[in-house]
N, C-alpha and C positions, 0 to 999 in steps of 0.2 A: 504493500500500500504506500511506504514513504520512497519508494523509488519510480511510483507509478505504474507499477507492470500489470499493479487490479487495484480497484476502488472499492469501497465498502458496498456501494449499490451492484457492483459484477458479484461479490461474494453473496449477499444478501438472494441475487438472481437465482445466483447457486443451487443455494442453501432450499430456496422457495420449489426448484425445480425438483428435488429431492424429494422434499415434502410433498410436491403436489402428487409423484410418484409412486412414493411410499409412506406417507403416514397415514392413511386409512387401511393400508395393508397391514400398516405393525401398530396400528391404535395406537399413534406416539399423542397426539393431541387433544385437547379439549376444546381449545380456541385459539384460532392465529388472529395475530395482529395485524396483519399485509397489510395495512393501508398508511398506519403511526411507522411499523418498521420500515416502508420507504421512505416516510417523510426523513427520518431518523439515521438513516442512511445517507440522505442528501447532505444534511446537516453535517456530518460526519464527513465527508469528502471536501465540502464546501471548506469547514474549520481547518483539515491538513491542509487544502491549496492554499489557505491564508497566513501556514506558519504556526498552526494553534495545533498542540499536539497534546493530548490526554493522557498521554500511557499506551501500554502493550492493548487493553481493551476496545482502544477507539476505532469505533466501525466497525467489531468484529460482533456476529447476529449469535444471540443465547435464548435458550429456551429455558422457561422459568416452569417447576413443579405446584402444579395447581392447588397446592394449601398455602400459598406464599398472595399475599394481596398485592393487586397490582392498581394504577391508576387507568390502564384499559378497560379493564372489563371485569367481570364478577369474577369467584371463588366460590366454586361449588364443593372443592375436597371430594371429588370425584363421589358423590353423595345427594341422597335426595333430601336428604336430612338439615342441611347445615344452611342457616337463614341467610337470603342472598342478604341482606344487612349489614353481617357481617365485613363481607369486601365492599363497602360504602367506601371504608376508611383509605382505601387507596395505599398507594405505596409507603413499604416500612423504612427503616436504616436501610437493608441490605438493597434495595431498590432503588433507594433515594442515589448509595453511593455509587451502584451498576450506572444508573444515567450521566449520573456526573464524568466516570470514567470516558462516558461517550459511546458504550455499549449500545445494541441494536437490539430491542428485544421483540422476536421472533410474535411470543404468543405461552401461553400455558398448558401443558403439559402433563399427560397422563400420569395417578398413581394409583396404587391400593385405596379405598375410601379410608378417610381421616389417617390417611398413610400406617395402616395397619393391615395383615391378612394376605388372603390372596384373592384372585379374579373373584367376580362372583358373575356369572355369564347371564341369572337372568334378572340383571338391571340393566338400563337403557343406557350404558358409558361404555366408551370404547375399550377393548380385551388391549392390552400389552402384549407383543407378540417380541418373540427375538428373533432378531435380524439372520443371525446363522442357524436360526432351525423355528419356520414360524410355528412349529407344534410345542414350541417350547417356551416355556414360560422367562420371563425376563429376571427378574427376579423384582423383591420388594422391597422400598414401599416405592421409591424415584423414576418408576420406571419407564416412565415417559423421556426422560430427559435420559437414562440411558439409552436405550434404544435408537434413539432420535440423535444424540454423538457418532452413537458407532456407527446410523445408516447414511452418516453426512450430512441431516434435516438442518443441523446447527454445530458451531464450532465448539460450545459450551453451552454450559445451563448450571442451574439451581437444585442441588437435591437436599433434603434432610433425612437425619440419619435420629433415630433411638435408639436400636438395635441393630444395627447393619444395614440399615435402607439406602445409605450411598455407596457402601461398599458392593454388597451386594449382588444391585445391578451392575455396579463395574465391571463386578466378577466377570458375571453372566454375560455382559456384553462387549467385552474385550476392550475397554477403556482406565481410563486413570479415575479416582474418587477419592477424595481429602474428608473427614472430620477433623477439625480440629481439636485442640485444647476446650473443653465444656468451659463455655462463657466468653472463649473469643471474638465469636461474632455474634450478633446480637441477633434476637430471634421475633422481636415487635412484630405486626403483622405478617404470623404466620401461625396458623390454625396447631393449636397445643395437641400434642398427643400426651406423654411424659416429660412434664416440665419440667423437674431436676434430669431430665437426661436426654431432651429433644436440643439437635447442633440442626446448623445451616450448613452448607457448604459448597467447594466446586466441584464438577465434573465434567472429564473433558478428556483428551487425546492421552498428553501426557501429564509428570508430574510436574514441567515447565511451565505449562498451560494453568492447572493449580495451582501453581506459587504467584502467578502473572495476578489469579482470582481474586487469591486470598489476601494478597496487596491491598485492593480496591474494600475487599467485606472484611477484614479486623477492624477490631479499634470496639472500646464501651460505648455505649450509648444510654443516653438518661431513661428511654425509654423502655429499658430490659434492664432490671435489677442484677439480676444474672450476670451481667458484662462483669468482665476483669481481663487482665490483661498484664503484661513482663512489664514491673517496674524497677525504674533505673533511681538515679537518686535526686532527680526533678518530678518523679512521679513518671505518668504512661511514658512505654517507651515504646514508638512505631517502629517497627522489625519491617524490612525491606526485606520479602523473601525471595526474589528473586538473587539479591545481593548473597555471593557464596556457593550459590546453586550448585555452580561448578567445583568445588571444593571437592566431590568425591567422597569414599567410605575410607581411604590408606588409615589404617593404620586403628578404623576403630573396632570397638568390639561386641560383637552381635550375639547374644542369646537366642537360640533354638528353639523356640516350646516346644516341650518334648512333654507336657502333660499327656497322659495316657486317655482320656475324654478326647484331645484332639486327633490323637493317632488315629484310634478306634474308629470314632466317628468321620475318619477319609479315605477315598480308597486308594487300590494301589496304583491306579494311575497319579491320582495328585499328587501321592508321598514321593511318585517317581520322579515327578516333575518339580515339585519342590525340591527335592534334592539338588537337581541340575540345575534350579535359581540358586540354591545356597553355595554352589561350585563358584557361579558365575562371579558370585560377593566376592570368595574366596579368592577368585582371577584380578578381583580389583584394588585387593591388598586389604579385606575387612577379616580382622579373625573373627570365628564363630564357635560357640560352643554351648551344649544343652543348658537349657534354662527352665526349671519348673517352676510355671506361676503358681504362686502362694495363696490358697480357696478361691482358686479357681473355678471353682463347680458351683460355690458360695458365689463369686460374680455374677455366674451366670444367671443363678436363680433369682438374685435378686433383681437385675434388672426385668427378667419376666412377670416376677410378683408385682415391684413397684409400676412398671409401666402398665400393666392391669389396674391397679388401684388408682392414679392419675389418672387413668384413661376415664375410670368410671365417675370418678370427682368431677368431670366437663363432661360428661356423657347423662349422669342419671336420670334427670328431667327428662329427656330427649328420649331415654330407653325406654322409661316408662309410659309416654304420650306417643312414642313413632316405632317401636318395636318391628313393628316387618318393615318398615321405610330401609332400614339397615340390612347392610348386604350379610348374608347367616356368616360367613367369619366372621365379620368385624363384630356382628351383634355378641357373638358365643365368645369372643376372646374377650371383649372388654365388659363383659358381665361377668368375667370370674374375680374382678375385683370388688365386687359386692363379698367377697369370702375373706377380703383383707381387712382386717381391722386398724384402730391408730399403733397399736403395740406392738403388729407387725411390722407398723413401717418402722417404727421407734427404733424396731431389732435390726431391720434392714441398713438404718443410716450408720450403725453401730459397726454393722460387718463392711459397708463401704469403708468406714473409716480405717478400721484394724486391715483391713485386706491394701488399701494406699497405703497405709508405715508401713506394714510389709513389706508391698512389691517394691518400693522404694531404698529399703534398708537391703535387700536383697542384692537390689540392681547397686548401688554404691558397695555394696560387700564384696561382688564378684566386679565389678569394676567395668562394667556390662553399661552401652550406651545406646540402642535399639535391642528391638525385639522382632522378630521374623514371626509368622505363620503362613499355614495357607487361609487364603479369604475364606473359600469355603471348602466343604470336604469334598465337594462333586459338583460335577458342569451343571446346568439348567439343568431342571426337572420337566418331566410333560404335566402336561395342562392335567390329563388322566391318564391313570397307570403307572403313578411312577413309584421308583424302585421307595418302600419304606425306610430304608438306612435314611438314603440321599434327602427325602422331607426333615425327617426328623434331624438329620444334621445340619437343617438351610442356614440356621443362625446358631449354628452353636462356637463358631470362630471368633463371631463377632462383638457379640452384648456385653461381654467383661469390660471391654472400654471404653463405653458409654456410663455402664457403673465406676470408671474408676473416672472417666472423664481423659484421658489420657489418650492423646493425638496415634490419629490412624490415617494410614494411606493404604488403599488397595492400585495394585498395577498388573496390567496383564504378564503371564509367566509360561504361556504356552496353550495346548492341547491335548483335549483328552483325547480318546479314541473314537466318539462321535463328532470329534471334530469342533467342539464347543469350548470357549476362553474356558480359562482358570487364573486365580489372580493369587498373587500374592502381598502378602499385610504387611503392613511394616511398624511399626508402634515405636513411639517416646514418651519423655519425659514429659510431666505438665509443660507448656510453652515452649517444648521441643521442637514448635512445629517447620522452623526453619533446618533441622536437620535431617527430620523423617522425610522431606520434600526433597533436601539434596542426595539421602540414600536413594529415594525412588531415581531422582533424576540420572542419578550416574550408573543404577542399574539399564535403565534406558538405554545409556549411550553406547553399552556394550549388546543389547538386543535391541530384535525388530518388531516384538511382540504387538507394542502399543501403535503401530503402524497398519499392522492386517486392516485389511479391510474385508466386510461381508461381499461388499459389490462390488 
């Protein structure tokens, strides 16, 4: 764009051609914006021929997950339930700062209803389909905005994550996906699921692409209590995370999850292919060596329990007046938090806390500076019939670090034997998130993974 070879309205063209080809094929969308994204576009070429330059984002067209308020158009949360009222309010922090960077935004983007569960095929919203096998399910909850990366709809987009919901579809669709540090980016107009453990975040090609995001959406904001953010000795300090990128793994030292819950529940294609990502580390000068997460199994539950009981604390009213309105997952998950009481949670925030000194005291004990897994244990699931392990392991990689809050990147790491991505995790330190982004990145520069295309 700043040498003129393409303008933001040729990519935008793109991007539309894409869409217009395949997003009722892969149910990527809810609603395009084609009419604002042109204008937005112009705007955008007009300010580079002037000299005006916004950053890595300007003029490049993103797709936003449809529980995120925008000032186009409503917010349904892929849901018949949820009052168009609601997206009255129009754009939050994370959109206010997307515009500013000069971003093109496409339109809103398929997920799971109130980004929970999975398809429910008889409501009237479009099925997520994935790109490399449309009998296969994308994964949840973002999956609009994955799908719709990996088929070229858009260059980036908007996913949130509780339990894996950007990782996820990452996995599943052969793309890059960032959670941050919990409370990095602010979460203001965007439809709660579990609010001590609902993140924002990007998703996109690669982990470059991520850093370029996450530039633009950190930072607190007054209107999310929840913000915080690496303080220096003037208070906030803004982390340029593009700044370093290149810096590479030499020299650091990576722990293995070797918990046996992760083993078990993957198979032997992923452990094989994981392996050959952990060589790769190994080719770029990172040691590595096993690391068993400390109640582990305790993370995991707990973010299951809590985000039930959240879920049902914004849901009650709603369950009880609109009961079939809700798609039968989401209604049966988030009505098992009717079974949690306050003394649970009490217990819950108790084991979050003992499980963070832990994993912390652990990782400065072994001298350990990331953490590796696989994203998930198995490629995409089908819609129906699929293998029981591969369900039952969809999120079992991922929910400990939305309980501990603690920064996640998933990156493509290969092929199963269907032929479907698999990703690998990469995890840090609270406000790590400038190094989990250079690991991902420099694992990139030695593979082509994040480059496949479906089409």
């Amino acid at each position: 764009m700043r040498s003129g070879t393409v303008t933001s309205a040729e990519l935008l063209e793109q991007c539309r051609t894409a869409a217009d080809d395949l997003g009722e094929t892969l149910g990527t969308w809810i609603l395009r914006f084609d009419e604002q994204a042109a204008l937005a576009a112009a705007d955008a070429d007009a300010e580079l021929a002037a000299g005006r330059d916004r950053g890595p984002l300007h003029g490049i067209p993103l797709g936003i997950k449809d529980i995120i308020a925008t000032d186009e158009g409503p917010t349904t949360a892929q849901s018949l339930v949820l009052d168009p009222r609601w997206g009255e309010q129009g754009d939050g922090p994370v959109m206010r700062r997307l515009r500013e960077a000069g971003a093109v935004i496409m339109g809103k983007t398929t997920t799971m209803e109130f980004a929970i569960g999975r398809p429910d095929f008889a409501k009237p919203f479009p099925i997520p389909r994935n790109p490399w096998n449309t009998e296969r399910w994308t994964g949840g909850s973002s999956s609009g905005t994955g799908n719709g990366v990996a088929s070229g709809q858009f260059l980036g987009g908007l996913g949130t994550d509780t339990g894996g919901s950007i990782r996820l579809p990452a996995a599943y669709n052969g793309i890059s996906g960032h959670k941050g540090t919990f409370g990095l980016v602010p979460k203001s107009g965007c439809v709660p699921l579990g609010m001590s453990y609902d993140h924002i975040g990007p998703m996109a090609r690669s982990a470059w692409d991520c850093a370029a995001m996450l530039n633009v959406l950190a930072g607190p904001d007054g209107t999310d209590r929840t913000t915080c953010a690496p303080r220096g000795p003037t208070g906030y300090t803004a982390l340029d995370y593009l700044d370093g990128i290149d810096r590479g793994v030499e020299g650091r030292r990576i722990g293995v999850i070797s918990n046996e819950r992760l083993i078990s529940g993957s198979s032997g294609t992923t452990m094989a292919i994981f392996a050959e990502a952990e060589h790769q580390l190994v080719m770029s000068g990172a040691e590595l060596q096993p690391f068993v997460v400390p109640l582990y199994d305790e993370l995991c539950t707990a973010a299951f329990l809590a985000l039930a009981a959240e879920a049902f604390a914004w849901h009650r009213s709603s369950l009880a007046d609109r009961w079939s309105d809700y798609g039968r997952p989401t209604r049966l998950t988030i009505a098992q938090g009717a079974l949690i009481n306050g003394g649970d949670l009490v217990q819950i925030e108790r084991v979050r806390q003992v499980a963070r000194r832990r994993l912390l005291e652990q990782m400065d004990a072994e001298g350990i500076d990331l953490l590796i897994s696989p994203t998930t244990g198995y490629g995409a699931t089908p819609f129906r019939g699929a293998d029981p392990d591969a369900v039952s392991a969809t999120a079992l990689h991922t929910p400990a670090w939305n309980t501990t809050g603690f920064p996640a990147l998933s990156v493509p790491m290969g092929f199963d034997r269907d032929g479907l991505p698999l990703g690998l995790q990469i995890i840090g330190r609270p406000f790590a998130d400038d190094l989990v982004l250079a690991a991902g990145h420099a694992y990139q520069q030695s593979t082509d993974w994040h480059i496949r295309s479906p089409y």
